[in-house]
MIRO-45525 format. One line per field, with one value per atom (N, C-alpha, C): residue number from 1; residue in one letter; z, y, x. Coordinates in steps of 0.2 Angstrom, whole numbers, m for minus. Atoms other than C-alpha are relative to their C-alpha. Layout:
<sites>
nr: c(NUM  ...);
rest: c(A  ...);
zz: c(Z  ...);
yy: c(Y  ...);
xx: c(X  ...);
</sites>
This chain:
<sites>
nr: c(1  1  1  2  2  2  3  3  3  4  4  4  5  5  5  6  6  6  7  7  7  8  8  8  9  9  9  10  10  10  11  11  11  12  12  12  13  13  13  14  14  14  15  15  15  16  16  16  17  17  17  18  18  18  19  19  19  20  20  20  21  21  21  22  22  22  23  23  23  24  24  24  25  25  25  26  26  26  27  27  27  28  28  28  29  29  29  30  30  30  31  31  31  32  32  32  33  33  33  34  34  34  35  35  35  36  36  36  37  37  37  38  38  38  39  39  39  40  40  40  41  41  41  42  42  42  43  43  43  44  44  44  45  45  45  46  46  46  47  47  47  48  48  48  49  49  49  50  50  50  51  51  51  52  52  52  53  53  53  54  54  54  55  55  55  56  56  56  57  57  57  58  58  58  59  59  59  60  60  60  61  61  61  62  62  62  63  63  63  64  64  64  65  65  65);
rest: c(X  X  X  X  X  X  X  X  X  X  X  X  X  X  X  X  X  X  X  X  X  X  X  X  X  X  X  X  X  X  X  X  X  X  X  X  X  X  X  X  X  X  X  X  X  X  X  X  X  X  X  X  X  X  X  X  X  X  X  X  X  X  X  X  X  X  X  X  X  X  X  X  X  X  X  X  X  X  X  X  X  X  X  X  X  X  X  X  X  X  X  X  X  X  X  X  X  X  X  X  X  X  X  X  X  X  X  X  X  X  X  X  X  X  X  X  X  X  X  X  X  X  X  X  X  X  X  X  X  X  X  X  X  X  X  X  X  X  X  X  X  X  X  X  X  X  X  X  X  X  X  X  X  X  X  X  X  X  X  X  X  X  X  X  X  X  X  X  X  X  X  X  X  X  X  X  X  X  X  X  X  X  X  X  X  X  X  X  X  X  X  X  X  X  X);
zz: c(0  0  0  0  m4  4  m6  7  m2  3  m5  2  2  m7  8  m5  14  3  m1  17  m5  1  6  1  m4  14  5  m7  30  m2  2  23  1  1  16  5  m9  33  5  m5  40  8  m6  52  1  m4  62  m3  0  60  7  m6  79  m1  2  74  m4  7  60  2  m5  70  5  m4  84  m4  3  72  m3  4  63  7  m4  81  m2  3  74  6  m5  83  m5  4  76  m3  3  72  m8  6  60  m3  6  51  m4  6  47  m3  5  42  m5  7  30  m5  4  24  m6  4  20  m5  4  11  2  m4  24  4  m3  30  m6  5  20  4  m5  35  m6  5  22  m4  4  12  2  m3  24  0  m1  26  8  m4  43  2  1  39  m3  1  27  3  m6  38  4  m5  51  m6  6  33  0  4  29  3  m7  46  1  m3  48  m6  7  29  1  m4  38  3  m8  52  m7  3  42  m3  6  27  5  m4  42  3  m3  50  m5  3  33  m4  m1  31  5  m9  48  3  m2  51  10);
yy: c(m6  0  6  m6  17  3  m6  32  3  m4  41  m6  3  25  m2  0  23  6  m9  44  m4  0  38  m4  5  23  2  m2  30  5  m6  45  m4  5  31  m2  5  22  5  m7  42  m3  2  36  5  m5  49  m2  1  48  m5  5  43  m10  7  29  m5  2  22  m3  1  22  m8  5  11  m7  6  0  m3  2  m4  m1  2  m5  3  m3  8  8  m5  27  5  m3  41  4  m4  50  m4  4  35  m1  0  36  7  m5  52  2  0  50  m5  3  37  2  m1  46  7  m6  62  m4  4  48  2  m1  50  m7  5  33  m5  4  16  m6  6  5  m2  6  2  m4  4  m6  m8  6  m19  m4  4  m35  m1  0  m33  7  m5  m17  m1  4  m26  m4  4  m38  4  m3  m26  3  m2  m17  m7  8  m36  1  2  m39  5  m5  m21  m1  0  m24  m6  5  m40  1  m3  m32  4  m3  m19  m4  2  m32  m4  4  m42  4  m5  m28  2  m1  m24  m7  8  m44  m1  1  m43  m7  5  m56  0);
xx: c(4  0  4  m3  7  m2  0  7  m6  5  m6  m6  6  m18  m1  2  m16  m2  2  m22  m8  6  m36  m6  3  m41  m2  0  m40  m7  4  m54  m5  7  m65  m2  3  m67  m2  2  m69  5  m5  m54  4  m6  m43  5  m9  m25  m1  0  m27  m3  2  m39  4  m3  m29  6  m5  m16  1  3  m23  m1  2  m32  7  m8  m13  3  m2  m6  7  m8  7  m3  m2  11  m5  6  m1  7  m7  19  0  m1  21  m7  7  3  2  m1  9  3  m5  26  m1  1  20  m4  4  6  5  m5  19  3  m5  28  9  m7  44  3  m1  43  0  0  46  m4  4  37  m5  4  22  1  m2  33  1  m5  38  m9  5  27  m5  5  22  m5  1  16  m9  6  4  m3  3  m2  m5  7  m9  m4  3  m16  m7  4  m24  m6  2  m30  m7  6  m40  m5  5  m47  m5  5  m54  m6  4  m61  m6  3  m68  m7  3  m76  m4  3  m82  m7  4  m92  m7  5  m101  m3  3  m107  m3  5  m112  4  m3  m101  5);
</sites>
């Protein structure tokens, strides 16, 4: 996930920076040094994972699952 395509996911979901943070289990500094495009953490595999993990939660919530 890019920096750009993680700032607009975040919008879509109507999530904070704070929230986004939390739900990724990352610092609200580094939500916004990645969204700056100042970090390379999104590129990293654990990075993705908490990404997967909340697009779960999420797609769970709207199935009603």
């Amino acid at each position: 996930m890019t920096p750009n395509q993680l700032k607009l996911r975040r919008l879509e979901l109507g999530l904070t920076e704070d929230e986004m943070a939390f739900a990724l289990n990352i610092t609200v500094d580094e939500v916004r040094r990645i969204e700056a495009g100042q970090s390379d953490f999104c590129y990293c595999a654990q990075f993705q994972d908490a990404v997967d993990a909340l697009e779960e939660r999420v797609f769970g919530l709207l199935v009603g699952a």
